[in-house]
C-alpha positions as CSV (number, residue, x, y, z in Angstrom):
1,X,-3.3,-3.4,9.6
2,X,-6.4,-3.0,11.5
3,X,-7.1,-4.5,15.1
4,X,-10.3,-6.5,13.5
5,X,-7.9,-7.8,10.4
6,X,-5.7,-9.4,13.3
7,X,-8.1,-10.5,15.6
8,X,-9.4,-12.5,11.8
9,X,-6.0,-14.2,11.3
10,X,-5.4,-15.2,14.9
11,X,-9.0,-17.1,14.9
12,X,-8.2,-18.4,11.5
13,X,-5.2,-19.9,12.7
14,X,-6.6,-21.0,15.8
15,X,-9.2,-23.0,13.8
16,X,-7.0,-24.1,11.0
17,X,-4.4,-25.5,13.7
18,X,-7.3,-26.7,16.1
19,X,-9.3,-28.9,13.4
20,X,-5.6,-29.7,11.5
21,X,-6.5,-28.6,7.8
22,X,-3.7,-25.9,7.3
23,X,-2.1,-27.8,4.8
24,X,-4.9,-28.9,3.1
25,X,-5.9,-25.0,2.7
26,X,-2.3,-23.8,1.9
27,X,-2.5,-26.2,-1.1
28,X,-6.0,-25.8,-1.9
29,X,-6.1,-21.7,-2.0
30,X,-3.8,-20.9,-4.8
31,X,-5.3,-23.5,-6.7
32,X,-9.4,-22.1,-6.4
33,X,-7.9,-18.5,-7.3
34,X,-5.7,-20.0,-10.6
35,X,-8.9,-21.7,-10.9
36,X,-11.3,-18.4,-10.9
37,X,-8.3,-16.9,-13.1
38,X,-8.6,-18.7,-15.7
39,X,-7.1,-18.3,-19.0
40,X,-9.5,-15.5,-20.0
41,X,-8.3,-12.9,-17.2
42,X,-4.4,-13.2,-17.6
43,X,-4.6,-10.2,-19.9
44,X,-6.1,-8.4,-17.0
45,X,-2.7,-9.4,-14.9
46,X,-1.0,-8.1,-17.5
47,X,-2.3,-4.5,-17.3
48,X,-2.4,-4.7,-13.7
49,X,1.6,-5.6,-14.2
50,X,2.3,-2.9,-16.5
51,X,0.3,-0.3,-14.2
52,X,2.8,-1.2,-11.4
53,X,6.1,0.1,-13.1
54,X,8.8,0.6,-11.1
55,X,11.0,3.5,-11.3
56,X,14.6,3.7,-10.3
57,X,16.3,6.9,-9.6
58,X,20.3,7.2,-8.0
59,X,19.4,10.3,-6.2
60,X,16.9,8.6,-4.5
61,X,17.3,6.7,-1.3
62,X,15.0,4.6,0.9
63,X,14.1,4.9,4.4
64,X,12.3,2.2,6.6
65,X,9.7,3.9,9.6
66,X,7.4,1.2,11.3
67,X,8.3,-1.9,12.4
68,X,10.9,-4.1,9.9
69,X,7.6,-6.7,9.4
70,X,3.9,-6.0,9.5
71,X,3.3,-2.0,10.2
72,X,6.1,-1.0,8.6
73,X,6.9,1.1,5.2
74,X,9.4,2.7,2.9
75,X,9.5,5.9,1.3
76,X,12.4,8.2,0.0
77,X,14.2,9.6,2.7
78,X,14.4,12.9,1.6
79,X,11.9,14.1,4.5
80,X,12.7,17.7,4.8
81,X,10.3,20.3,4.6
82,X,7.1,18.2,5.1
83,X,4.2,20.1,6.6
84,X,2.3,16.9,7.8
85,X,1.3,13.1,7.6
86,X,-2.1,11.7,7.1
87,X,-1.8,8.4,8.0
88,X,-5.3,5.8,7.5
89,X,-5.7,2.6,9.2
90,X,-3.7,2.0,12.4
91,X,-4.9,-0.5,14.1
92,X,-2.8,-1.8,17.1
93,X,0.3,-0.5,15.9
94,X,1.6,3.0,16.2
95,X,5.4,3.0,15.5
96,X,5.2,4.5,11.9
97,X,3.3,7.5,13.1
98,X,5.2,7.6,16.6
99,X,8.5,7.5,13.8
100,X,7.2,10.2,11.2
101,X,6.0,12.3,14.0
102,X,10.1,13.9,14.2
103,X,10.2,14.3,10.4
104,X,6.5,16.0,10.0
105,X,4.9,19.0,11.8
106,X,1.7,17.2,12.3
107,X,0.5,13.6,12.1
108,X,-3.1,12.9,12.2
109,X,-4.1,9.6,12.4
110,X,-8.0,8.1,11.9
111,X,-8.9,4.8,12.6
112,X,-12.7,4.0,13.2
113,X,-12.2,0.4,14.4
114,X,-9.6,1.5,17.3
115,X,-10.2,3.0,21.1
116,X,-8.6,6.3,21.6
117,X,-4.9,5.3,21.6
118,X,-2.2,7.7,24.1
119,X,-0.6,9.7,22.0
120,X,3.4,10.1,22.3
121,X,3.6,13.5,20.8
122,X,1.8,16.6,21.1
123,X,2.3,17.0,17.3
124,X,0.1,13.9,16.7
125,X,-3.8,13.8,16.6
126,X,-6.2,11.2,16.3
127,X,-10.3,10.9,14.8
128,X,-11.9,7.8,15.4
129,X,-13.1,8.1,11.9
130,X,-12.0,6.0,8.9
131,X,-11.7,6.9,5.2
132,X,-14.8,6.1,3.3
133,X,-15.9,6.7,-0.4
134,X,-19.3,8.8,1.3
135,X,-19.4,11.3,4.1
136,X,-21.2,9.3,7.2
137,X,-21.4,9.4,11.2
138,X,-18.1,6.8,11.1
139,X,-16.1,7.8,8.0
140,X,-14.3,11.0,6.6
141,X,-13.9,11.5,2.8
142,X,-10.4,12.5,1.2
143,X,-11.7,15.8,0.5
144,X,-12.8,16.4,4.0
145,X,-10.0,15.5,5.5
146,X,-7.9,17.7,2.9
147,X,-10.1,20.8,3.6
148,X,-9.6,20.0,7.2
149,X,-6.3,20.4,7.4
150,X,-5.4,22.8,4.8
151,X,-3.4,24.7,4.1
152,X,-0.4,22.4,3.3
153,X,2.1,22.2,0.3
154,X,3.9,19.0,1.5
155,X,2.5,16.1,2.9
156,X,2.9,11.9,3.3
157,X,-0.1,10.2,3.0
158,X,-0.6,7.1,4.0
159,X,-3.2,4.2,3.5
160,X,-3.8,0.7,5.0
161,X,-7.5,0.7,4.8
162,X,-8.0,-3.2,3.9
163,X,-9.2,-2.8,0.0
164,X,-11.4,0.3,0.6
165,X,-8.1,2.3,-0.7
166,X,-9.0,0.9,-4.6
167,X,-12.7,2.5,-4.3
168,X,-11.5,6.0,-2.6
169,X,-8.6,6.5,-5.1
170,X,-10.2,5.3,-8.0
171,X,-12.9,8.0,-7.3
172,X,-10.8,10.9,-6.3
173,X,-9.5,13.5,-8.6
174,X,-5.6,12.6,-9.1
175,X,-4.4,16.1,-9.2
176,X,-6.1,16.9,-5.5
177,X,-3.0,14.1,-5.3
178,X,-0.5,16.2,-6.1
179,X,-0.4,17.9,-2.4
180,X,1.2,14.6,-1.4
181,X,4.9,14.7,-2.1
182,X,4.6,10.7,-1.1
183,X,2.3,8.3,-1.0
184,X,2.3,5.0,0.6
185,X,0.0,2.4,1.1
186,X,-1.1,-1.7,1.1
187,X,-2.9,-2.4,-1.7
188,X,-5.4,-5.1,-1.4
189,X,-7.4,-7.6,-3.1
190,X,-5.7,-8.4,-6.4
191,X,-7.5,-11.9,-6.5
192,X,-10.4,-10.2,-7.2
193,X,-9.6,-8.9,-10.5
194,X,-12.0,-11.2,-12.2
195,X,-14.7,-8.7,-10.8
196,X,-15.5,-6.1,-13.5
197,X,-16.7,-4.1,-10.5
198,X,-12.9,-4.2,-8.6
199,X,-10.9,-4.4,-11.5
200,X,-12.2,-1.2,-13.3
201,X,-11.6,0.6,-9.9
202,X,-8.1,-1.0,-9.7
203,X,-7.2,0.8,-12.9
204,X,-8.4,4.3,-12.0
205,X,-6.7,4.0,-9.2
206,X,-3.4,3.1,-10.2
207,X,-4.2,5.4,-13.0
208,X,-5.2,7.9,-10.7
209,X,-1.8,7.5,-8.8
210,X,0.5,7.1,-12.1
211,X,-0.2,10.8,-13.3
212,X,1.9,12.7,-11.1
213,X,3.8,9.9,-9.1
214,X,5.7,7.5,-9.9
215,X,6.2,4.5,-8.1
216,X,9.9,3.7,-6.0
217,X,9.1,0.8,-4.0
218,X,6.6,-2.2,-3.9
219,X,6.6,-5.5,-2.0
220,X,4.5,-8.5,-1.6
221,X,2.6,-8.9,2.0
222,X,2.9,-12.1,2.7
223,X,-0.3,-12.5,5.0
224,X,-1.8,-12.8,1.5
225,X,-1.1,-15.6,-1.0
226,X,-0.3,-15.4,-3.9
227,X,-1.1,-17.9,-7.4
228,X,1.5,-18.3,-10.2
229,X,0.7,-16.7,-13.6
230,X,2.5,-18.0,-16.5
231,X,5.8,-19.0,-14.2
232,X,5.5,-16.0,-12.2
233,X,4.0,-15.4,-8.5
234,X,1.0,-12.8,-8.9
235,X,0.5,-11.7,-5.3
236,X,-3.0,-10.7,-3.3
237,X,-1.2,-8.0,-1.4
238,X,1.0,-5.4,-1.9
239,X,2.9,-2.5,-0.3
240,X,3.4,0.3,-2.7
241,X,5.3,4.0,-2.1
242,X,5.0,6.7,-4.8
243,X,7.1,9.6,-5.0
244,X,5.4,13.0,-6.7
245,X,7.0,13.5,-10.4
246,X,9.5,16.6,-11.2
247,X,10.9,17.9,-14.0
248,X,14.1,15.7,-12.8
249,X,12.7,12.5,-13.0
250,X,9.7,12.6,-15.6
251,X,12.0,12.9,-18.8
252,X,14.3,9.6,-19.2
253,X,12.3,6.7,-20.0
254,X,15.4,4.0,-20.5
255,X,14.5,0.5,-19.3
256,X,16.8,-1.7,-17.6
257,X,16.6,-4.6,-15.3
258,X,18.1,-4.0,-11.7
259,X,17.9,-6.4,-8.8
260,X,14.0,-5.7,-6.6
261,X,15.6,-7.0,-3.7
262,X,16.6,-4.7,-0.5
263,X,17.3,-5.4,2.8
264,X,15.0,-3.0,4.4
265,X,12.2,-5.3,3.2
266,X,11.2,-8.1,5.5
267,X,8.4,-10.6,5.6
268,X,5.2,-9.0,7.0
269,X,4.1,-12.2,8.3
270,X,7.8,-13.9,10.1
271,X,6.4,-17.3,10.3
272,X,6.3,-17.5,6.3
273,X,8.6,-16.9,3.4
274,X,9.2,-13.9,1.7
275,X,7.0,-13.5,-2.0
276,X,9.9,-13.3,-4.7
277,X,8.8,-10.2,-6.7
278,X,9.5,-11.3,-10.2
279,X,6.6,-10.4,-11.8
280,X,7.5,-6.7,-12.4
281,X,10.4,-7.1,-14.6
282,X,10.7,-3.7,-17.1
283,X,11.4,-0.7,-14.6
284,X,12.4,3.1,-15.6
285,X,15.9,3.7,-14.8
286,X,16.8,7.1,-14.3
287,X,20.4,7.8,-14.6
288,X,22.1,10.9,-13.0
């Protein structure tokens, strides 16, 4: 989360609180965007549902690095033999990188919007340059950074680039993906899908990410609302991991329903309740 996202939600709280219409905007928000919905766009919630399918697999284990709320993730904890970590966005919190720095040979860290932080690790490096769609004075592309830092065969990637991550992955070849035995990243803006513009990119993108990962954990943010969608909550904000398909994991394609919840998830926001993640409800189970 960037230092300019939190500096926006501590004035918007300060003016909500100040001039006393929190309530009224906590009632009122979910109600516009069910509004804006509309009948016509729940088959687009439906393909953004069945883009998000879960998969389960015994083997696999998850692993919390960051903080247990906001700045925190999960990925699989098998960490061994990982060449580096790209990590995009880090704002005033460095604990995930400071954490994946002793799993990782290098960390390098870009963040456009931040002063140069001090660095725990001599593994770790930081650009003050984002991630941008276009090459400018401010903003690296994907493939820069890839040739950049190549050669690698095993890498994390990791992405919380407030909505600029639908664009970028949309756009970038998904088998340049492949080098990234994780992937892990907020997902943002899924209000928005009644703009042909953002909803097209939100399909290539998970698209993009589907074809040689598959996706092991995802939880609502709860610094963004969410509207209910034929009974179910149908969140702004989500945290996603993907794990990179093998030949292990790819073949078995029998559906069950398991239980979402696990108690390395926590509310990003502390102050609010957690989003109940009901909405995804057929998931790949992968038996041993």
């Amino acid at each position: 989360m960037n230092v300019y996202m939190n500096l926006r939600r501590k004035s918007a709280k300060f003016l909500l609180k100040s001039t006393k219409t929190a309530g009224l905007v906590l009632k009122l928000y979910p109600l516009a965007v069910s509004l804006s919905l509309g009948n016509n766009l729940k088959p687009r919630v439906e393909i953004v549902k069945s883009l998000l399918q879960l998969h389960h697999f015994p083997n696999s284990k998850h692993l919390r690095i960051g903080d247990t709320n906001d700045g925190g993730y999960i990925l699989d904890s098998n960490l061994d033999s990982l060449d580096l970590c790209l990590s995009f966005g880090i704002g005033d919190n460095m604990r995930f990188e400071d954490e994946i720095s002793s799993y990782v040979k290098r960390v390098f860290m870009f963040d456009h919007t931040i002063p140069y932080p001090i660095l725990s690790n001599p593994t770790m490096t930081f650009f003050k340059k984002g991630l941008g769609l276009r090459s400018t004075s401010n903003m690296f592309t994907l493939s820069e950074v890839l040739q950049m830092v190549s050669p690698f065969t095993d890498a994390i990637l990791k992405m919380d680039i407030e909505g600029a991550e639908v664009e970028i992955l949309a756009n970038f070849p998904s088998e340049k993906l492949n080098s990234f035995r994780q992937i892990t990243l907020e997902l943002h803006g899924l209000h928005s899908i009644g703009r042909n513009e953002y909803f097209s990119n939100l399909v290539k993108c998970l698209n993009n990410l589907n074809m040689n990962h598959s996706l092991i954990s995802v939880h609502p943010n709860n610094w963004g609302k969410f509207v209910i969608v034929d009974g179910s909550p149908f969140p702004d904000v989500l945290e996603l991991t993907y794990l990179r398909q093998d030949q292990n994991n790819i073949k078995n394609t029998e559906i069950k329903i398991i239980d979402l919840d696990s108690n390395l998830m926590a509310a990003n926001n502390p102050l609010d309740p957690e989003i109940k993640l009901n909405f995804i409800s057929r998931i790949k189970y992968i038996p041993e």
